[in-house]
N, C-alpha and C positions, 0 to 999 in steps of 0.2 A: 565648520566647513573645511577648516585648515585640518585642522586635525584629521578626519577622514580621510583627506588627501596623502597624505606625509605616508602611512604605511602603505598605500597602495604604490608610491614611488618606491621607495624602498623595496617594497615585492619586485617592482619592472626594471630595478638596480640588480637584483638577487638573481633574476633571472636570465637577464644579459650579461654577466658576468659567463658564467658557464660557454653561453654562445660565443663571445671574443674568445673565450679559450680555446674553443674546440679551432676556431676559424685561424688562430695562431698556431696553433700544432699541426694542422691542415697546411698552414703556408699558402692562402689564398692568394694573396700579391702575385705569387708567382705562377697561378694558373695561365698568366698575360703569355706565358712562354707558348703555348697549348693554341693560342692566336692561329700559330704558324698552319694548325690545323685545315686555313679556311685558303691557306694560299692557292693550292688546287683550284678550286672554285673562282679563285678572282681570275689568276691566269688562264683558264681554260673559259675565260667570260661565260659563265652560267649563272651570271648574278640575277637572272630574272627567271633563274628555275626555280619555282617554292620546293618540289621533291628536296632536290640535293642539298637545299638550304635545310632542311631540316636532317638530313644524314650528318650534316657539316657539324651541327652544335649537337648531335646522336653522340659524333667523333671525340669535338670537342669536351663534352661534358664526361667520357670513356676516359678520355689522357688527363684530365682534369683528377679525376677520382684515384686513376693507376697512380698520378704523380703524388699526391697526397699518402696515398699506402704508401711508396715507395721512403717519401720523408718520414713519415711516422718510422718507419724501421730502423730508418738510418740512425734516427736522435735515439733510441732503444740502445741500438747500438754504440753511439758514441758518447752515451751520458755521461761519464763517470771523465771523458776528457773535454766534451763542452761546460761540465761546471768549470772547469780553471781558465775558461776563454773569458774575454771581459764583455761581449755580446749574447753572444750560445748560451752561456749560465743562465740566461732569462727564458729561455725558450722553456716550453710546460713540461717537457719531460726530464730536461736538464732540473729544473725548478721541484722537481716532485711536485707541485700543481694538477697533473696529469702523470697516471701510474706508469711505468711499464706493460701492465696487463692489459690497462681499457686504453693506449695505444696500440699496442699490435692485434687485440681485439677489433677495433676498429679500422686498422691496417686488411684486414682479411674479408668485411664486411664490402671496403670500398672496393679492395681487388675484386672481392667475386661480384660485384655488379661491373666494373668497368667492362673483365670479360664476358658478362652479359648482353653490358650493350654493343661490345664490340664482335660479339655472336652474330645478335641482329644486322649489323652492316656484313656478312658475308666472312666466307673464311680465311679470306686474304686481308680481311682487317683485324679479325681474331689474331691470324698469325703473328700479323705487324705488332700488336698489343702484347702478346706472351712474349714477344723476342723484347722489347722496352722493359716492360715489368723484370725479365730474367736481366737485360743489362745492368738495368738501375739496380739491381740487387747484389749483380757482380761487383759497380761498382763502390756500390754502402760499403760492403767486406772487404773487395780485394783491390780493383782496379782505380782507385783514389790515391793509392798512395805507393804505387809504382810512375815515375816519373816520366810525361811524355805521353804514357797511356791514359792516365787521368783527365789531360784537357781532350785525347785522339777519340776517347770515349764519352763527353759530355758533345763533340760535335756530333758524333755516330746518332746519338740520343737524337738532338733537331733533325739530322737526316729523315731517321725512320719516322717524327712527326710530319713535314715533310711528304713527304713518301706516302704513308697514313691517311693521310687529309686526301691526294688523288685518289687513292686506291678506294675511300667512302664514299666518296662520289661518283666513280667510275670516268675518271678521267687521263688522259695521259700528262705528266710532269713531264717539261725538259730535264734533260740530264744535266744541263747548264744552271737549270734554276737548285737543282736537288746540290751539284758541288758549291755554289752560289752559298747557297745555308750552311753547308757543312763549313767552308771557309767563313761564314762571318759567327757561327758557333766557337769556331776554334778562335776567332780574335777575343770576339768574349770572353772565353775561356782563360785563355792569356793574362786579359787584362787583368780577372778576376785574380788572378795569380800575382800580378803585377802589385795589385794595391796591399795582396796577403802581405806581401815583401816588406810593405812599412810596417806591418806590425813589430811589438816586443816580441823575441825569439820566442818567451815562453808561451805565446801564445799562439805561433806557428803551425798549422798543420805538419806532419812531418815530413811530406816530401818535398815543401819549400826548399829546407835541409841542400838540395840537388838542384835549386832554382838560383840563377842572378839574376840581380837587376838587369846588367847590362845585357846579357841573353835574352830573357825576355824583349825589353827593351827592341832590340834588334829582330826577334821574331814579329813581333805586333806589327813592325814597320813592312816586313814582308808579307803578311799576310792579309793586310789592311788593303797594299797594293795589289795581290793575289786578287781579294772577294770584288775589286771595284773592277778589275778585269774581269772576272767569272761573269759578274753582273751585267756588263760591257757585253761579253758574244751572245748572253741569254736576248737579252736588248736585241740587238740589231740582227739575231736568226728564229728568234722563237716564232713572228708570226710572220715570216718571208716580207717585211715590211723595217722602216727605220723609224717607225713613228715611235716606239718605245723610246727609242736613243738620249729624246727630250727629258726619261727620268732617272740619268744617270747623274747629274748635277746632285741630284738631292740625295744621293746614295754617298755621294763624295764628303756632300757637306754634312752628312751625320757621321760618318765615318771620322771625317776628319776634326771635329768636334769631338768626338769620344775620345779620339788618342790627345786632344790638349787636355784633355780634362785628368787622365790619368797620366801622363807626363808631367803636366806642371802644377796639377793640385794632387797626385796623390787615389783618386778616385777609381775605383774599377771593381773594389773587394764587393760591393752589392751591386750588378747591373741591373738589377729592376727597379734600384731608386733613381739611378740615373736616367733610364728610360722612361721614364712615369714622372719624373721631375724636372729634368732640365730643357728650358722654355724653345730655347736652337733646337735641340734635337725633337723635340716635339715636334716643332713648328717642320724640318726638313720631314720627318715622318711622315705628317700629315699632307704636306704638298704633294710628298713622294704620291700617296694614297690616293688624293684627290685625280691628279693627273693620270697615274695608272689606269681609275677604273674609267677614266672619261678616254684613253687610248682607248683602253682593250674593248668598251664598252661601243664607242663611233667606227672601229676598224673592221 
């Protein structure tokens, strides 16, 4: 009885092996970015439409796929200097685990369904989609490692998701909520820069090179205060009401948790483990969430 068991374990060992890989080279953690997709929809309270709820995860699962091509190219592209990184060298294409070939093979399989389904959502989500996919590739090659440009273009990026998610559902975004993203992208962004800084030099991307702490340091504080503003006039003008105003508290307190976390611990070089793990900023996310959809939803 044992005995029969033991290789069919081993078979369902054999064969999830493959799947963690492909899901690692995918960079699946980070589809939580693609979320942003649904913001349209909360804010434009259409949470009890089933239509746009299914355009929204159409959207979703579109930027989901594009952003995986997009990674797959980039590790293609930067193999030969993620081996010498002491993290990146694990990734499947750093690793040879996963080729060069049946990556960008598969880079071009997910592109062409993203722009599939972002076909189906109409031509102004197609457009949204080709302009992302051409960013992200601008930026894999060029705009990574020109200084300034590199975090101005990972904001651009949430924008057009952003942007994206209304235009799926056929909604109007504040202008307030679309600079709202763009400035808390660029804190990210920053941070993400911030933690690079404690690295050993040789493990630096190279435009750190043009980065200081203390710079950085000093923008994060401005721009921190920037997004809680931004967030601030979307609040109390988007629905000619102040009843929003109640969820800028928790916009503070995530904010202001991220910058101790990368100021006094160091932390910032992966923000989706931070987002996905630490217990405060869940806890303000989720409030933030909670109370949102119970405004926009009673208003």
């Amino acid at each position: 009885m044992i005995e029969s068991t033991v290789p069919a374990r081993m078979r369902a060992r054999r064969r999830a092996a493959p799947l963690r890989l492909v899901a690692q080279a995918l960079r699946v953690r980070q589809w939580t970015k693609n979320l942003l997709l649904f913001a349209g929809l909360l804010f434009a309270a259409k949470l009890g439409d089933g239509t746009r709820w299914g355009e929204a995860w159409l959207a979703f699962a579109a930027y989901s796929a594009a952003s995986s091509a997009a990674y797959l190219v980039n590790d293609v592209h930067d193999a030969e200097r993620d081996r010498m990184h002491p993290v990146k060298r694990h990734r499947p294409v750093a690793s040879e685990r996963l080729s060069a070939r049946s990556a960008l093979g598969l880079a071009a399989v997910l592109a062409a369904l993203a722009l599939g389904a972002a076909a189906a959502l109409g031509v102004g989500a197609l457009g949204y989609l080709a302009g992302f996919l051409v960013l992200q590739l601008a930026y894999s090659f060029r705009l990574k490692q020109l200084v300034g440009l590199d975090v101005l273009t990972i904001a651009a990026l949430f924008t057009i998701r952003a942007a994206a998610g209304a235009e799926a559902v056929r909604v109007r975004v504040s202008p307030w909520l679309l600079a709202c993203t763009a400035l808390l992208a660029l804190f990210l962004a920053l941070a993400k820069r911030r933690g690079e800084l404690g690295l050993r030099e040789e493990d630096r991307r190279a435009v750190l090179a043009r980065y200081s702490v203390r710079t950085v340091d000093r923008l994060l504080v401005v721009v921190a205060v920037s997004t809680v503003a931004a967030y601030s006039a979307y609040a109390v003008t988007a629905r000619n009401s102040l009843e929003m105003a109640v969820t800028i508290p928790f916009v503070v307190l995530a904010i202001g948790r991220y910058l101790v976390l990368v100021h006094r611990h160091g932390l910032g070089e992966e923000p989706e483990e931070i987002l996905l793990t630490d217990v405060p900023i869940l806890l303000a996310i989720g409030s933030w969430a909670v109370t949102a959809g119970l405004v926009l939803t009673l208003t």
